[in-house]
N, C-alpha and C positions, 0 to 999 in steps of 0.2 A: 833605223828606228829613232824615231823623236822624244825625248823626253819632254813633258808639260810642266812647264816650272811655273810660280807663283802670278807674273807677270803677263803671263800666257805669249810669251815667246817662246819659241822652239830653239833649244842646245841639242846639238846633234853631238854625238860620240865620233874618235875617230874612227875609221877604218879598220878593219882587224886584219883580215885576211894578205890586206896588199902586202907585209912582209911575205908572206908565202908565196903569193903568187911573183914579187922581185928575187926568191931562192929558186921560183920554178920557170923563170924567164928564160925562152928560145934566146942562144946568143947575137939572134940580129933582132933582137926590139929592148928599148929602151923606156923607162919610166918618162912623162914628160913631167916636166917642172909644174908644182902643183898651182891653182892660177892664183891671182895677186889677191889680197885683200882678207886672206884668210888667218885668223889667229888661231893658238893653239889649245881653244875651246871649244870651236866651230870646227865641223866637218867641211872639208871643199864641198864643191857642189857636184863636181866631180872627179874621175881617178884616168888618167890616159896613158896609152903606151905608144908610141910610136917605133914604126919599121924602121929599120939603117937605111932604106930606100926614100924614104920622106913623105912614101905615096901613101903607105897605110894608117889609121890610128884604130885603137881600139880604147873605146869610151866604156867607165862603169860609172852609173848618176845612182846615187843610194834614194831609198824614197823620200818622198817630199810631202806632206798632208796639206801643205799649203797649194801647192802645184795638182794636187788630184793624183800624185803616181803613189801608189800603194807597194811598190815592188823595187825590186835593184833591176837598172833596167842595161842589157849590155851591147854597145851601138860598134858598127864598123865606118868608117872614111876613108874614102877611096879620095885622093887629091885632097888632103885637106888643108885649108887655108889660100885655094887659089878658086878660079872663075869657076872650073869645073867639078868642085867638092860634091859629093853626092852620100848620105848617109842612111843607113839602112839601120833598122830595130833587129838586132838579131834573136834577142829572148830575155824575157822578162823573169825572174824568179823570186821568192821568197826570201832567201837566206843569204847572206853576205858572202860565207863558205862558200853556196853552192854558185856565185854569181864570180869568185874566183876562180875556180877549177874550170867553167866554161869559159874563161876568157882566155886561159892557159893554153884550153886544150883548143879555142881558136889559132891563139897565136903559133900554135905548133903545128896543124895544119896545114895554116897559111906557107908557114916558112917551106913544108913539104913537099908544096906543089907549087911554089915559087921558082921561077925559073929567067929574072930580070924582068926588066924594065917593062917588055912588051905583053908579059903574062902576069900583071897585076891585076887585072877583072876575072882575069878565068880563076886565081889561084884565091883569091877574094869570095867569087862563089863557090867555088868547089869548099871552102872553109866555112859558110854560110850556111849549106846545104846540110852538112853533118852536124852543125851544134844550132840550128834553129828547131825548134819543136815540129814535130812531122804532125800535117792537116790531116784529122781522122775525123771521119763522118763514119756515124755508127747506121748502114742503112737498116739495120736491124730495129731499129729505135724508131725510125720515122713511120709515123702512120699515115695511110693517105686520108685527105679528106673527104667525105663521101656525100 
């Protein structure tokens, strides 16, 4: 959430959750170092955790009014930081709380059906599948057009 100060710059609050979610951290993911340039009035831009494996990250970006995102938005990386990095939107929410507890219960997942090196995409979606929002089309709703 942004605060509107006189200037009409944006001061972002820090982070609330992430102690809870570094008490409720799976023991093979690790916080990543928060990235550079940020002081201790300014919110990073974002929050990451990284697998013992190197393969995984799990991104949280608080929202941005300046950017157009309205929501905590919470991302997965498969290979992150080489050729073949690939990142996926896992689920967008409201509340800072609620954008911790899904990254938790990703990284817990993940770790569940983690099984090395060669089952990091299967163990990636099967974690994907359970904490992204399930597509509901209501056909009850739709009228056809006549």
């Amino acid at each position: 959430m942004a605060i509107i100060v006189p200037t009409s710059t944006y001061v972002r609050r820090p982070i609330e959750p992430i102690s809870v979610i570094d008490e409720e951290l799976p023991a093979d993911w690790d916080r990543e170092r928060l990235p550079g340039g940020v002081d201790a009035e300014r919110r990073p831009s974002f929050v990451a955790f990284r697998h013992a494996s190197g393969d995984v990250r799990v991104r949280i970006t608080p929202p941005n009014a300046d950017l157009g995102r309205n929501a905590h938005r919470l991302t997965l990386t498969l290979f992150p930081g080489t050729e073949l990095a690939t990142t996926r939107e896992v689920r967008s929410v409201a509340s800072e709380e609620r954008v911790g507890e899904l990254a938790v219960e990703l990284m817990k997942l993940f770790v569940g059906r983690y099984d090395g090196p060669t089952d990091v995409e299967r163990a990636a979606q099967f974690a994907i599948e359970r904490v992204a929002p399930p597509d509901v089309v209501l056909d009850s709703l739709v009228t056809p057009d006549e």
